[in-house]
C-alpha positions as CSV (number, residue, x, y, z in Angstrom):
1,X,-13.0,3.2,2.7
2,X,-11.2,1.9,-0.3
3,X,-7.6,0.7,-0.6
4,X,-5.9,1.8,-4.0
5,X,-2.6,0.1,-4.8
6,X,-0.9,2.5,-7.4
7,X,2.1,0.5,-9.1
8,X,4.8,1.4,-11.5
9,X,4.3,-0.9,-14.4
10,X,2.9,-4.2,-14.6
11,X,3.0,-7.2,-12.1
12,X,4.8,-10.0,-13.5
13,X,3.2,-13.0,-14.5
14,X,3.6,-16.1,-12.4
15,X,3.9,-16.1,-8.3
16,X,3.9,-12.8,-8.1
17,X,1.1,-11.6,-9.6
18,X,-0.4,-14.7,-8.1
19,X,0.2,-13.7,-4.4
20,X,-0.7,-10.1,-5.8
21,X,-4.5,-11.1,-6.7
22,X,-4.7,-13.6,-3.3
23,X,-3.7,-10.6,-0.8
24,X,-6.1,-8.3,-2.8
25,X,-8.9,-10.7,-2.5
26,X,-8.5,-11.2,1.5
27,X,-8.4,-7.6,1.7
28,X,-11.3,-6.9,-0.5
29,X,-13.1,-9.0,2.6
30,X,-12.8,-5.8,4.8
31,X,-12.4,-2.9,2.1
32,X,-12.7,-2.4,-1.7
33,X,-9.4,-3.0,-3.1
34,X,-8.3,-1.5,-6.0
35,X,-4.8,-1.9,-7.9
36,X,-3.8,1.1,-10.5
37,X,-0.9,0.0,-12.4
38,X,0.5,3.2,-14.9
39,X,3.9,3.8,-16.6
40,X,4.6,6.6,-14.5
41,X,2.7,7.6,-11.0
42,X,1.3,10.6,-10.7
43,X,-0.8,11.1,-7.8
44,X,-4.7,10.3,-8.1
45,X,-7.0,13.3,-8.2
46,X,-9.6,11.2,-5.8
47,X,-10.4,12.8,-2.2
48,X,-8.2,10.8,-0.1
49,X,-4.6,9.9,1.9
50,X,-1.9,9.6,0.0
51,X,0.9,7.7,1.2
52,X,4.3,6.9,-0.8
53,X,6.0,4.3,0.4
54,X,9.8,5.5,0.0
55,X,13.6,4.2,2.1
56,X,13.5,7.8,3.8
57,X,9.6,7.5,4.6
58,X,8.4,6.8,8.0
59,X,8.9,3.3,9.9
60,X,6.1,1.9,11.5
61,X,4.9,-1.5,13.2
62,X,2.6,-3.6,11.6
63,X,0.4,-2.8,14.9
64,X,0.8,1.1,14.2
65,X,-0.1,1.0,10.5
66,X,-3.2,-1.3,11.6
67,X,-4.1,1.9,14.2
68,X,-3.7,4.3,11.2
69,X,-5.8,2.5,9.2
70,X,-8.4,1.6,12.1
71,X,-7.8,6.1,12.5
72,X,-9.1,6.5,8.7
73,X,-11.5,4.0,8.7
74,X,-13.1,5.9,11.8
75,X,-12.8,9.0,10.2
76,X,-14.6,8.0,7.3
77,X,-12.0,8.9,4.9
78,X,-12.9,8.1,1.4
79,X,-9.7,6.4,0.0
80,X,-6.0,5.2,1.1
81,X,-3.8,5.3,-1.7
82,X,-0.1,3.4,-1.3
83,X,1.9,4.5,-4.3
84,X,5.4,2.4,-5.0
85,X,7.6,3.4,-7.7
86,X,9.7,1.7,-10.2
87,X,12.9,0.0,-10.7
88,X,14.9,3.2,-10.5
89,X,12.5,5.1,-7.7
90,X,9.8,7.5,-8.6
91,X,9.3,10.7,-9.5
92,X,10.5,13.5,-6.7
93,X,7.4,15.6,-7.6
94,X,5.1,12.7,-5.9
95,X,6.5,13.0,-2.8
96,X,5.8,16.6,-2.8
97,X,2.7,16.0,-3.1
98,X,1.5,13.1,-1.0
99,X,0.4,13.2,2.8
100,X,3.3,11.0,3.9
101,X,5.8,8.5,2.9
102,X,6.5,4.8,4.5
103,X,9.6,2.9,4.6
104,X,9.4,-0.7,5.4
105,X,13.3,-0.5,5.2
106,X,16.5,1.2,4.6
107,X,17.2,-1.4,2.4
108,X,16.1,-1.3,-1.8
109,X,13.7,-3.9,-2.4
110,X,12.9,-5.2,-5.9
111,X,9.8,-3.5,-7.1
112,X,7.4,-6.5,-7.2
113,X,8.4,-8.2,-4.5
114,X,7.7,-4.6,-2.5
115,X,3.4,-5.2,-4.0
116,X,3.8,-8.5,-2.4
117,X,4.8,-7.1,0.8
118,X,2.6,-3.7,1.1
119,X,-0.3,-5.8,0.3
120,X,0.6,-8.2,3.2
121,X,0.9,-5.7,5.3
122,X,-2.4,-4.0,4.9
123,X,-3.8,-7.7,4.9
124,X,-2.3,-7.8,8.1
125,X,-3.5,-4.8,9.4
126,X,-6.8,-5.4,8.5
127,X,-6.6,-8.7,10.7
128,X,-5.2,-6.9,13.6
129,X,-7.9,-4.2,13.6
130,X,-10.6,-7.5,13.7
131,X,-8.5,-9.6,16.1
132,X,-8.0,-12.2,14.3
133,X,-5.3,-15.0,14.4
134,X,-3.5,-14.0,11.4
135,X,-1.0,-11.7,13.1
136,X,0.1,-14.2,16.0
């Protein structure tokens, strides 16, 4: 299975896109990883899940989004797509048209710092689903 990141504009230069390319690395140890960054999202025409991540979207554990992705993986779905949009949201269309959306909060995080985190999170995941020590 392959993980597509699809961003609203471009990382930042810097520790950002620094932490961006070291969490896409440790997850490429476990899955393709592939980051899409576009002016505008539109969602991908590639079989797959599409999820949107979204402040009204679902909440889940790290633990639970590990057993979703451990649920796909299994499944032998061909690619999970995580969409985030941009400074001022993203277009209400996409959400109509993805397969669910994920809140890490209620709160409105700045759009880079929300790459560092979703890629973090499916980092984490990944170690969870292997047992490692990452998660502890």
């Amino acid at each position: 299975m392959r993980i597509v990141f699809c961003f609203t504009g471009k990382t930042f230069k810097g520790p950002i896109l620094d932490l961006v390319n070291d969490y896409r690395t440790r997850i490429s140890k476990y899955a393709p990883a592939e980051i899409i960054e576009s002016k505008a999202l539109k969602k991908q025409a590639r079989e797959g899940i599409h999820i949107l991540l979204s402040p009204t979207g679902k909440h889940l554990t790290s633990e639970a989004l590990a057993a979703f992705i451990e649920k796909h993986l299994n499944k032998g779905t061909k690619n999970l797509f995580f969409y985030t949009g941009s400074p001022i949201g993203h277009d209400p269309l996409l959400e109509k048209q993805v397969d669910m959306t994920l809140s890490f909060s209620s709160m409105t995080f700045n759009h880079q710092i929300v790459r560092i985190m979703l890629l973090e999170q499916v980092y984490r995941a990944f170690t969870i689903i292997h047992k490692e020590p990452y998660h502890k």
